[in-house]
Biopython code that builds the backbone (N, CA, C, O; Angstrom):
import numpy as np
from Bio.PDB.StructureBuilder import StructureBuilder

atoms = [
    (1, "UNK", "N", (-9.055, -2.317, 5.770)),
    (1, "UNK", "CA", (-7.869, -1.671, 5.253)),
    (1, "UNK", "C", (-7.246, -0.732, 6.284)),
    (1, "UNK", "O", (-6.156, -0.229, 6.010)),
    (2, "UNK", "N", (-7.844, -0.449, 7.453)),
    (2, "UNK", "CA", (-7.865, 0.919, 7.924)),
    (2, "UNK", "C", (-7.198, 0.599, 9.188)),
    (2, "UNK", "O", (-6.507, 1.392, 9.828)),
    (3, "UNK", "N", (-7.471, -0.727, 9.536)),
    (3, "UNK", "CA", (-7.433, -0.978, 11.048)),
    (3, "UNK", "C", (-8.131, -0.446, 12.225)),
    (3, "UNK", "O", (-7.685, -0.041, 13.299)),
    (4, "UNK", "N", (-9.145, -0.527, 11.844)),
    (4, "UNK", "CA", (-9.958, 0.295, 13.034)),
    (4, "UNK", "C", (-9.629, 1.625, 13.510)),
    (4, "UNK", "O", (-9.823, 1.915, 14.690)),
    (5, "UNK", "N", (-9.173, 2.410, 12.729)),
    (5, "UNK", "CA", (-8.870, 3.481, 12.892)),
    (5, "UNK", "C", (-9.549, 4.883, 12.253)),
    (5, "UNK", "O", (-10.070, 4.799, 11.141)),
    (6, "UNK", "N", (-9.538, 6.159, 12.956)),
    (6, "UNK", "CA", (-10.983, 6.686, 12.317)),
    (6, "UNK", "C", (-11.074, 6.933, 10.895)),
    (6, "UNK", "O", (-10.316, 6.137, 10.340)),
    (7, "UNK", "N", (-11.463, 7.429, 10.333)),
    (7, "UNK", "CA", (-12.354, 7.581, 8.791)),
    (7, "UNK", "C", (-11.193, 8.928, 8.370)),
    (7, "UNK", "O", (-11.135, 10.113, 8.700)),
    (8, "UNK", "N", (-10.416, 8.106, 7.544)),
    (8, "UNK", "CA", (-9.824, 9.344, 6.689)),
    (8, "UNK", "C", (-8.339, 9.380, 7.594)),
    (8, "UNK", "O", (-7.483, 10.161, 7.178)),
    (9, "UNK", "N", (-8.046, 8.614, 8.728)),
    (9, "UNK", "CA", (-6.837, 8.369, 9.356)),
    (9, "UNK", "C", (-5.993, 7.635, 9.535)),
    (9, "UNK", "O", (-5.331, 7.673, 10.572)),
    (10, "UNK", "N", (-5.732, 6.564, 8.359)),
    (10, "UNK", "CA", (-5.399, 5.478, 8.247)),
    (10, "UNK", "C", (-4.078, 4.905, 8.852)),
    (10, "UNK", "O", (-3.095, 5.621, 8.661)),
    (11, "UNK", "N", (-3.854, 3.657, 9.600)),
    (11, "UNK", "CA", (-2.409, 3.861, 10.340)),
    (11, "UNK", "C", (-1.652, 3.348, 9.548)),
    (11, "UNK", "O", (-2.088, 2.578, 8.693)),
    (12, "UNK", "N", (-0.282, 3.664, 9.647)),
    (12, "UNK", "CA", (0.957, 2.982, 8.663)),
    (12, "UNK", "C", (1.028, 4.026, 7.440)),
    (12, "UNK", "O", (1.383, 3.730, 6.299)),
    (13, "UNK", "N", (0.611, 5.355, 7.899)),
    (13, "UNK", "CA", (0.676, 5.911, 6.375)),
    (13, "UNK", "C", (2.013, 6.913, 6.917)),
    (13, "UNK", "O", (2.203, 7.519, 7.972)),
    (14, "UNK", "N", (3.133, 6.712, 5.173)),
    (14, "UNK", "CA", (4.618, 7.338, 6.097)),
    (14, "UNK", "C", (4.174, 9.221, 4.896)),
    (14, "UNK", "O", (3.483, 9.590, 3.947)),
    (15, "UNK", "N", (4.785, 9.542, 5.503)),
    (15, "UNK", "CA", (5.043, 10.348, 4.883)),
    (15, "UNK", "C", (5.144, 11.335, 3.910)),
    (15, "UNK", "O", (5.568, 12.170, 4.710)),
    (16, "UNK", "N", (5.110, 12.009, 2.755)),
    (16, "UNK", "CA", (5.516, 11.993, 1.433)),
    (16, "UNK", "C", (6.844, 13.068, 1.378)),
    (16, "UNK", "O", (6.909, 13.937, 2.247)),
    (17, "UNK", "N", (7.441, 13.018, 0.784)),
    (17, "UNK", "CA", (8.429, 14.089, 0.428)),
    (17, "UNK", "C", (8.054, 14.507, -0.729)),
    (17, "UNK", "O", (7.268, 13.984, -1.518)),
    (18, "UNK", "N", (8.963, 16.001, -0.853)),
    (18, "UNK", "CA", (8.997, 16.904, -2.441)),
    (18, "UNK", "C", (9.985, 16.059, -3.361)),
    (18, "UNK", "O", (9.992, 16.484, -4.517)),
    (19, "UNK", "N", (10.822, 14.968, -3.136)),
    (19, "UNK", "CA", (11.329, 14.680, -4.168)),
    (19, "UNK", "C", (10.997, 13.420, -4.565)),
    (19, "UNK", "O", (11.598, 12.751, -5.405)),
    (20, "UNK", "N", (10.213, 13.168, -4.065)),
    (20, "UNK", "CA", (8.925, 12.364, -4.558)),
    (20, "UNK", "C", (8.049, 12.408, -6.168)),
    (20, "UNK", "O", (6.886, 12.025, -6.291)),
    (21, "UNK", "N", (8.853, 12.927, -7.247)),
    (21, "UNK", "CA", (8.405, 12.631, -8.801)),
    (21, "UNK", "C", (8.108, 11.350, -9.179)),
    (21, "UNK", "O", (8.123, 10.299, -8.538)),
    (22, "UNK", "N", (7.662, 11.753, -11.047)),
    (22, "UNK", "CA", (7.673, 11.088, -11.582)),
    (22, "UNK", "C", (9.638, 10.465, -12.283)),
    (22, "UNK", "O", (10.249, 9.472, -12.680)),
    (23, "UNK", "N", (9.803, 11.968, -11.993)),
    (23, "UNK", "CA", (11.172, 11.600, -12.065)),
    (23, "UNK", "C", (12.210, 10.603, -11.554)),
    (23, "UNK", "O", (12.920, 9.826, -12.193)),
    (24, "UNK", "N", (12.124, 10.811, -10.297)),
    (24, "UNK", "CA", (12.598, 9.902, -8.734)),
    (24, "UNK", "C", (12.305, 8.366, -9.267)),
    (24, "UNK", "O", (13.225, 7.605, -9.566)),
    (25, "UNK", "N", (10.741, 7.960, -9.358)),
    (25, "UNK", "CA", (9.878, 6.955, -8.851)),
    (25, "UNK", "C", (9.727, 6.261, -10.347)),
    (25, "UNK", "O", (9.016, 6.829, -11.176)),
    (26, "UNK", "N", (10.261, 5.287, -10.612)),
    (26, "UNK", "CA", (9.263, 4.376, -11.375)),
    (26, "UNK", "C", (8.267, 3.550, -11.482)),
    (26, "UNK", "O", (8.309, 2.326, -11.360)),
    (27, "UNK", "N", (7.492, 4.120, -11.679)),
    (27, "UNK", "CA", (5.966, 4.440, -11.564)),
    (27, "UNK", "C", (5.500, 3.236, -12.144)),
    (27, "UNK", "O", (5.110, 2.231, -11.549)),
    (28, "UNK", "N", (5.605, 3.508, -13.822)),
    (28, "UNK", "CA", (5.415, 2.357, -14.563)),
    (28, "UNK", "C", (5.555, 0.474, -14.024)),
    (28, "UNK", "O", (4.599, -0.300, -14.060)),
    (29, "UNK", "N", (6.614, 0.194, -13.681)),
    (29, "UNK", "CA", (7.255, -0.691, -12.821)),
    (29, "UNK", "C", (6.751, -1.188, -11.436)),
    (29, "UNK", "O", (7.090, -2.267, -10.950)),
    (30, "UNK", "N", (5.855, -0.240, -10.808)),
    (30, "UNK", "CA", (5.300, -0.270, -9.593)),
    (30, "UNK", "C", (3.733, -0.513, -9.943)),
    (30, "UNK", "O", (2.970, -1.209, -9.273)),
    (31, "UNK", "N", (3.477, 0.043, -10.866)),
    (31, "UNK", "CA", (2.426, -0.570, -10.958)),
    (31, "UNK", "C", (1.998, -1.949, -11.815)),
    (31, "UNK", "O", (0.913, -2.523, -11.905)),
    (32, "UNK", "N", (3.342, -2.243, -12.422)),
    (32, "UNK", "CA", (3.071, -3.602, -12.592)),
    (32, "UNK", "C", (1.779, -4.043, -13.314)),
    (32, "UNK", "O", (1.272, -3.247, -14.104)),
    (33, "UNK", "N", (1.123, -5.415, -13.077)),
    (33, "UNK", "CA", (-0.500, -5.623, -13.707)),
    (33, "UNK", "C", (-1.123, -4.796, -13.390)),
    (33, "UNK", "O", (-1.882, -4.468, -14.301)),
    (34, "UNK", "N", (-1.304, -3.884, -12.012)),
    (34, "UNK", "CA", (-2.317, -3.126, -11.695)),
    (34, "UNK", "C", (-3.234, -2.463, -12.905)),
    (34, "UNK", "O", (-2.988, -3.000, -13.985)),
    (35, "UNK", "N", (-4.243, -1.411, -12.971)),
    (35, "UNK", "CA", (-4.610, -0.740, -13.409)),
    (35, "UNK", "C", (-3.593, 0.925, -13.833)),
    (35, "UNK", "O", (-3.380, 1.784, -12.978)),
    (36, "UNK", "N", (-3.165, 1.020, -15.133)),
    (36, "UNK", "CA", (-2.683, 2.209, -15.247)),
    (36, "UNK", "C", (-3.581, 3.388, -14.812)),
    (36, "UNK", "O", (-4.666, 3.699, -15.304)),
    (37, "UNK", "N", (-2.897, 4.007, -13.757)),
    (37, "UNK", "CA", (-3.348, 5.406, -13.263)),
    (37, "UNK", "C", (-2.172, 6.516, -13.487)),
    (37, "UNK", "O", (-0.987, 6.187, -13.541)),
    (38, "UNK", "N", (-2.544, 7.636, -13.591)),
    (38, "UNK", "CA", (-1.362, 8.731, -13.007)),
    (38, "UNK", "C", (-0.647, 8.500, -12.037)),
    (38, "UNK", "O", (-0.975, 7.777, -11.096)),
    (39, "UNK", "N", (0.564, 9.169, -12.171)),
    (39, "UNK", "CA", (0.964, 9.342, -11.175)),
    (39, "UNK", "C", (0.490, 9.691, -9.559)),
    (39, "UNK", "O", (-0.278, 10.627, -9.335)),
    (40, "UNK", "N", (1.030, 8.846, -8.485)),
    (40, "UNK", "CA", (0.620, 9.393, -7.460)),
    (40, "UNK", "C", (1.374, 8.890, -5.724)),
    (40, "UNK", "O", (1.155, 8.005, -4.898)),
    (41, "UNK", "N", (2.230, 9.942, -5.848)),
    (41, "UNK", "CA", (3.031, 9.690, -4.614)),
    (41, "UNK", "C", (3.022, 8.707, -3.252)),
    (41, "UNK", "O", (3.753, 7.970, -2.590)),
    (42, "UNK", "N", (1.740, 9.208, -3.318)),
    (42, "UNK", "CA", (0.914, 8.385, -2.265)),
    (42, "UNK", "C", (0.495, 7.013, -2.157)),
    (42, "UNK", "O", (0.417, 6.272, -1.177)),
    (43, "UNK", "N", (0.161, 6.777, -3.767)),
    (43, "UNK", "CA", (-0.547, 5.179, -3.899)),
    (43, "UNK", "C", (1.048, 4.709, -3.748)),
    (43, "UNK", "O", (1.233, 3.606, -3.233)),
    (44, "UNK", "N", (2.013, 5.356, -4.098)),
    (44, "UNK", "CA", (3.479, 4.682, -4.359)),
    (44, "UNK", "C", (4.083, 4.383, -2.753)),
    (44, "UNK", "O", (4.898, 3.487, -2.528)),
    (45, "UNK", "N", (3.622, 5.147, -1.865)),
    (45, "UNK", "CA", (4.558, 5.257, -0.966)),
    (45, "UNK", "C", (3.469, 4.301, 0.311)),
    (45, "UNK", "O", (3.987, 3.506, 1.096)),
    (46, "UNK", "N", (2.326, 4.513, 0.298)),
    (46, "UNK", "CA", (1.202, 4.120, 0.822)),
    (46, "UNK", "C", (0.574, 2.749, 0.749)),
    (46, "UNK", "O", (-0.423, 2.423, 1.394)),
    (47, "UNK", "N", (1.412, 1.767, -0.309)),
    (47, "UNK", "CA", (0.450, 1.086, -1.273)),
    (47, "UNK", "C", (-0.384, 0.250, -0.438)),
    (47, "UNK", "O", (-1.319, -0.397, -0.910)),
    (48, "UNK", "N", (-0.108, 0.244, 0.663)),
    (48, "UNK", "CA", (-1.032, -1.067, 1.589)),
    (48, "UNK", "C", (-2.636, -0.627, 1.755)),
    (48, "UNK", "O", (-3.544, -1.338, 2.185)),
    (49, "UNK", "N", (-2.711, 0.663, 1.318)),
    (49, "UNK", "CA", (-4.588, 1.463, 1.514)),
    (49, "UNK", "C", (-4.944, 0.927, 0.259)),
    (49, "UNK", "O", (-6.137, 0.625, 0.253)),
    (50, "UNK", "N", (-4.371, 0.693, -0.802)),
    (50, "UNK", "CA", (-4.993, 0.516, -1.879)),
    (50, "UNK", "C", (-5.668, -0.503, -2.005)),
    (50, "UNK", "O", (-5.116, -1.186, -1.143)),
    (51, "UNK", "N", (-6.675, -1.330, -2.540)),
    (51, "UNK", "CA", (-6.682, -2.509, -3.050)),
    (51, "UNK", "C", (-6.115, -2.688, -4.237)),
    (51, "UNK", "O", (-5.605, -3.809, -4.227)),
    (52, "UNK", "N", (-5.949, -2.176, -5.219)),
    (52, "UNK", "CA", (-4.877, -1.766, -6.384)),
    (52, "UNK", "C", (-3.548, -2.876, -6.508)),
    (52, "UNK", "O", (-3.010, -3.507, -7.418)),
    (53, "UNK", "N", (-3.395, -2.738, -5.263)),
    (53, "UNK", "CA", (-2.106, -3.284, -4.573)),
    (53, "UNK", "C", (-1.964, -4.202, -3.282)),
    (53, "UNK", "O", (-0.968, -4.894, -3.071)),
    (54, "UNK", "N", (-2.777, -4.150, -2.662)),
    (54, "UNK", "CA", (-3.379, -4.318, -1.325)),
    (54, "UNK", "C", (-4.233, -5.668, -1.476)),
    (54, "UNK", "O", (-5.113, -5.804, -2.325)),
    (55, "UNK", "N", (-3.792, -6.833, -0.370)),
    (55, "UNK", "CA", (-5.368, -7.342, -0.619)),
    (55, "UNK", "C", (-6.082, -7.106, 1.019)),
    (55, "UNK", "O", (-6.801, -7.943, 1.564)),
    (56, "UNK", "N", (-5.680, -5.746, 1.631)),
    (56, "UNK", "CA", (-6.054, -5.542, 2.881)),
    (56, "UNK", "C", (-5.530, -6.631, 4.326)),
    (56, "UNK", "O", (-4.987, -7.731, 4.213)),
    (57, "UNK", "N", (-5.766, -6.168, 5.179)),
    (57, "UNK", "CA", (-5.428, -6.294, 6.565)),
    (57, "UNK", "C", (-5.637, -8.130, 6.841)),
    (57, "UNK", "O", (-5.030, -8.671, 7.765)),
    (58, "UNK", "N", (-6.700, -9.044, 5.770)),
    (58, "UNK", "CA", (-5.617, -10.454, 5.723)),
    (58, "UNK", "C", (-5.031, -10.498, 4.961)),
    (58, "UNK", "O", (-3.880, -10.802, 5.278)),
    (59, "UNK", "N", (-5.191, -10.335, 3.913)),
    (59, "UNK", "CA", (-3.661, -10.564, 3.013)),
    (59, "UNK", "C", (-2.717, -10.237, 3.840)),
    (59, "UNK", "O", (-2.181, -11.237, 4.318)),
    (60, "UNK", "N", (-2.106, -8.829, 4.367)),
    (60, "UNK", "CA", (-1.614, -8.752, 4.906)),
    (60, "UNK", "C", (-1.026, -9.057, 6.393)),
    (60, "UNK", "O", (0.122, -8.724, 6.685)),
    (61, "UNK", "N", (-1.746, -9.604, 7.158)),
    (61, "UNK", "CA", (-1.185, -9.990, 8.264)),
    (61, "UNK", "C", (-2.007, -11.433, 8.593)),
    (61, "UNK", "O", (-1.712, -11.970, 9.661)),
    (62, "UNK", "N", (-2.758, -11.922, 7.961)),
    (62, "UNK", "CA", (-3.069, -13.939, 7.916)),
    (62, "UNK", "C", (-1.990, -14.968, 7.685)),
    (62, "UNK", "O", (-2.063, -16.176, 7.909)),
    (63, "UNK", "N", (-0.991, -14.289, 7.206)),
    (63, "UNK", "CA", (0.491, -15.487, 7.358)),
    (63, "UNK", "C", (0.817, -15.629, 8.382)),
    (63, "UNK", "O", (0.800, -16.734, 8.923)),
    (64, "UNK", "N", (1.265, -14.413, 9.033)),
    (64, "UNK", "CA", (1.869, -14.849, 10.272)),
    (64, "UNK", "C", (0.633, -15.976, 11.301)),
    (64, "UNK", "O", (0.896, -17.094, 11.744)),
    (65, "UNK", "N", (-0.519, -15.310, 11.425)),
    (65, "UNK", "CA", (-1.450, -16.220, 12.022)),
    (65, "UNK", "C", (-1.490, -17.866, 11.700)),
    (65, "UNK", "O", (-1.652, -18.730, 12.561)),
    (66, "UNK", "N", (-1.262, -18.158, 9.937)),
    (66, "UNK", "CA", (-1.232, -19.112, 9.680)),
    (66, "UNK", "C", (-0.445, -19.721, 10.117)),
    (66, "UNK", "O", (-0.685, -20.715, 10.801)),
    (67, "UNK", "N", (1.030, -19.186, 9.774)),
    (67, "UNK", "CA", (2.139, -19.722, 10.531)),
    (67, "UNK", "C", (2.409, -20.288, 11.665)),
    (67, "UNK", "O", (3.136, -21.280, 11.702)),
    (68, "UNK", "N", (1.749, -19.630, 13.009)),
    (68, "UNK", "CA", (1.557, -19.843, 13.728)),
    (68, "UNK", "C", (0.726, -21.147, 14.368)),
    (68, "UNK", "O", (0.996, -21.681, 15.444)),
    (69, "UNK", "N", (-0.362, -21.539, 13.440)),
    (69, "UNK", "CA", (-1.116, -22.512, 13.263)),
    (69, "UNK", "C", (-0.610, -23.926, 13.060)),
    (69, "UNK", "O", (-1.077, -25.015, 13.397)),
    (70, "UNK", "N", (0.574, -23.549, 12.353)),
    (70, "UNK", "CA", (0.750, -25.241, 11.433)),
    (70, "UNK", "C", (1.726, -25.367, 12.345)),
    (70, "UNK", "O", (2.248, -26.438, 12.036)),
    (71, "UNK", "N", (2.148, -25.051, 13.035)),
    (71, "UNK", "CA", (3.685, -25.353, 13.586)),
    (71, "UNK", "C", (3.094, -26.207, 15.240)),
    (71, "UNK", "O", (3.922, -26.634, 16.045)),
]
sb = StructureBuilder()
sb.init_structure("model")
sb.init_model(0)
sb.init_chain("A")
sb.init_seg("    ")
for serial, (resi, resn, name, xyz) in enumerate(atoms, 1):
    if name == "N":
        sb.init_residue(resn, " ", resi, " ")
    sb.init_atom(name, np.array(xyz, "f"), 0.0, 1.0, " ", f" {name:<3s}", serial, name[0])
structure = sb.get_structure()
C-alpha cells in the first residue's frame, strides 16, 4: 500500500483542508458498498491507503503493466 516508503509515511498522501466537512463532502456516497464508518477526511481524500477502497499498489498500477503486455 505504502510503496516502499517508511512506516507511517505513505506517498501520494495530498493534503487535508479545514473545509473539509461532513458538510462539504458526501460521505455517504463515497463510501458506497464499503463498510459504514464516520466520518473521515482523510479516508475521503486519501482513499488509495485504504483497503476499504483500495485494492493496493496492483490493483492500482497492474493495468498499465498489463496493457503493456498484450499489445
Amino acid at each position: 500500500m505504502y510503496r516502499n516508503t517508511p512506516h507511517g509515511k505513505p506517498q501520494w498522501t495530498r493534503p487535508l483542508y479545514p473545509d473539509m466537512t461532513p458538510d462539504t463532502i458526501a460521505w455517504n456516497a463515497f463510501l458506497g458498498s464499503a463498510p459504514p464508518r464516520p466520518f473521515d477526511a482523510d479516508r475521503y481524500l486519501n482513499w488509495r491507503l485504504f483497503y476499504d477502497y483500495s485494492g493496493g499498489n496492483v490493483h492500482e498500477s497492474m493495468s498499465q503493466q498489463l496493457s503493456f503486455c498484450t499489445k
